[in-house]
C-alpha positions, 0 to 999 in steps of 0.5 A: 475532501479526506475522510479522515483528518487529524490536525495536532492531535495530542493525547495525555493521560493525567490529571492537568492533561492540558498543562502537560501539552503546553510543556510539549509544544513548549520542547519538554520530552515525553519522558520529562512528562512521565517524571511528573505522571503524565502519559503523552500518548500521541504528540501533535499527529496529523494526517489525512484519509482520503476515501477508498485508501488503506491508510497504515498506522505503523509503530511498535509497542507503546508508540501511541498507534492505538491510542489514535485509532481510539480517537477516530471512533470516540472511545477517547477524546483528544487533549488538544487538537482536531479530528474529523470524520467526513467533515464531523469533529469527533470531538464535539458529538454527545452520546447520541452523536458518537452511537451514530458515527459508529452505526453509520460512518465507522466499524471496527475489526479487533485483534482477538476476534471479539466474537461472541462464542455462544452465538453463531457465526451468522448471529455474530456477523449480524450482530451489529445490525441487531443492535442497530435495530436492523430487523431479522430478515435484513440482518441476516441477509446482509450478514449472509452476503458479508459471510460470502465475501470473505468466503464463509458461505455456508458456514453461518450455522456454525459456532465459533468454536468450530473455527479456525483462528484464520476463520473467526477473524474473517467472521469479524471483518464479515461483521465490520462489512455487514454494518456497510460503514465507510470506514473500516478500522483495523487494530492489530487485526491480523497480528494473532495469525500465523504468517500463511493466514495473515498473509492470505487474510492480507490479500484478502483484505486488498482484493475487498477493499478494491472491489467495495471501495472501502476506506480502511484505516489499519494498525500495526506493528510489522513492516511488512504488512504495512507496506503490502497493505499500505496506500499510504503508512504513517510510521509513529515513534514516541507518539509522534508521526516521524514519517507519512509516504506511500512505501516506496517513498519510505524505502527510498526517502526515509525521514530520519535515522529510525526509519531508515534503521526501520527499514534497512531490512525490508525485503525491497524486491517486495514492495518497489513495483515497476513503475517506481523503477521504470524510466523514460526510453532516450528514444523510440521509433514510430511506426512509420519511420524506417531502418535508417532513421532507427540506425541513426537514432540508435547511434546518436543514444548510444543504444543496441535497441529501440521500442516501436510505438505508434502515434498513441504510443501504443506499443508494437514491439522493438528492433535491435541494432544489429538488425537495422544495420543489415538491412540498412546495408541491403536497402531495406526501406521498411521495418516489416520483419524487423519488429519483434515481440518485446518483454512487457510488464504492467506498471504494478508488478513487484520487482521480484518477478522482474528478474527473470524476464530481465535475464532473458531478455536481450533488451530492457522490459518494456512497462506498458498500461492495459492499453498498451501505451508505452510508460517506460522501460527498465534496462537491467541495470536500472534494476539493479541500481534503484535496489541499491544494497537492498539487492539480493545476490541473486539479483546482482548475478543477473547477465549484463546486456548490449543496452546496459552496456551502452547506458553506463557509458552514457548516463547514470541511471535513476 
């Protein structure tokens, strides 16, 4: 079950709120509204968290991406519609209950740090355990430990002041991390950073969440983070989800002309990984078989090039045409000294860090799991086409190979 579910969510700010949704489902624009004093902040959103993801709002100003984050944890309630925290509607807790879905369920990371300058850094990251009635001892041990995992051992003693601006937002997110919520909310969070900080505060962010499981819903205005950050992005517009993907499905699938205007500029190199490039080879050769039958194989696919694979599809490297002919022509019955080491890449790897490989190599990159199971191969221009006109120049001057030569004959590439 997801943790976090919302399911025709509107927000309207004004004095018959729920007159006005009535006139949004009924097709009146949100600027009709706003004719007659009605703020419509969020319109009909829904979405789903599943536990253990980083789930990205993304929108620009005044697209209603705070608003909702404000509905998860209670500090407002939603006109019409549902949302539920791990099975509880928001909606329906009293004082009592909300205190508890805040202590317990749900913390929350500001955009300018919210830290409280007479205090130290150990107090603020403790913080919220004193108000949770966490005794002294416990509080500042869990505070120490959250203080290590963004690295700011040893600076407990200090006072915010004595920070930078990168390092007083890690104190908050220690915060967040000592409270040991299940959900993590992120408003804006790294949006007052300068870009080397947010970047590292990015990575960061990635590496805990990987390693605490955390379920992080995360706000903001910039693409870019989205898709780095982002399991899953939902993109708003106007108070309304135009678009929920991963950001591969948006970079190649977007909605609507907005999102595609949205993202035309994204670096795709980027955030495309291999595994959303990669294809299926047209044939491989088992370890058993010999020159002949990958002489033929090779002939009947129109390729210069074979992976080797055993009967687990692990793979143990690849024979070139070139080869297998000759030592078809000498009677060679076996492929010992025909194998050679192939290129490989893990199924993660961001296109960027592909070209290189690709243009020394010979034969298309090989993307294999941590096994070394076999999963797909991507020829050069494969590569290049999955980019599209996302593709830098220094991409397209990339050399052509035998393989690539022979699968624009035959095939169109994915």
């Amino acid at each position: 079950m997801p943790l976090i579910e919302a399911h025709d969510v509107y927000k309207v700010f004004g004095r018959k709120p729920q007159r006005a949704v009535e006139r949004l489902r009924g097709g009146a624009s949100r600027e009709q509204l706003r004719e007659d004093g009605y703020t419509a902040a969020v319109i009909d959103a829904s979405f789903e968290v599943e536990q253990g993801g980083i789930f990205v709002v993304m929108g620009l100003s005044g697209s209603g991406k705070s608003t909702l984050i404000r509905m998860v944890n209670g500090l407002l309630s939603p006109t019409a519609g549902s949302l539920e925290v791990a099975g509880r509607s928001v909606s329906d807790l009293d004082s009592a209950g909300l205190r508890a879905l805040r202590r317990d369920k749900v913390s929350m990371v500001f955009q300018h740090f919210a830290l409280l300058p007479h205090r130290t850094v150990g107090e603020n990251a403790a913080y919220g355990l004193k108000v949770q009635g966490v005794n002294r001892a416990e509080r500042e041990k869990r505070a120490e430990s959250a203080l290590e995992l963004v690295g700011l051992g040893g600076w407990g003693a200090s006072l915010p002041g004595e920070l930078s601006g990168g390092m007083r937002q890690r104190v908050g997110l220690a915060r967040a991390l000592a409270a040991d919520t299940e959900v993590l909310l992120m408003d804006e969070a790294f949006s007052a950073l300068d870009p080397l900080i947010r970047r590292e505060m990015q990575d960061q962010l990635v590496e805990l969440q990987h390693r605490l499981d955390k379920t992080i819903l995360f706000i903001t205005h910039d693409l870019n983070e989205a898709m780095r950050l982002g399991d899953q992005i939902a993109m708003m517009r106007d108070g309304r989800i135009v678009q929920v993907g991963t950001a591969e499905q948006i970079l190649n699938d977007p909605a609507n002309d907005y999102v595609a205007q949205f993202v035309q500029d994204v670096d795709r190199t980027r955030i495309l990984t291999a595994s959303s490039v990669m294809e299926p080879p047209v044939a491989t050769l088992g370890l058993e078989q010999g020159p002949r039958a990958a002489h033929r194989l090779m002939r009947e696919h129109q390729v210069a090039s074979l992976m080797v694979v055993d009967r687990n599809r692990r793979l143990h490297g690849v024979v070139t045409d070139d080869a297998t002919a000759a030592a078809v022509t000498r009677g060679v019955d076996t492929l010992d000294g025909l194998i050679t080491p192939a290129v490989t890449t893990g199924p993660g790897t961001a296109v960027a860090e592909l070209f290189t490989a690709a243009a020394d190599s010979p034969v298309p990159l090989a993307v294999v799991a941590e096994d070394h199971r076999l999963l797909g191969v991507i020829p050069r221009v494969t590569l290049l086409n999955a980019l599209g006109a996302g593709a830098s120049a220094e991409v397209t001057m990339l050399p052509s190979g035998p393989d690539d030569t022979a699968r624009n004959a035959t095939e169109v590439p994915a």
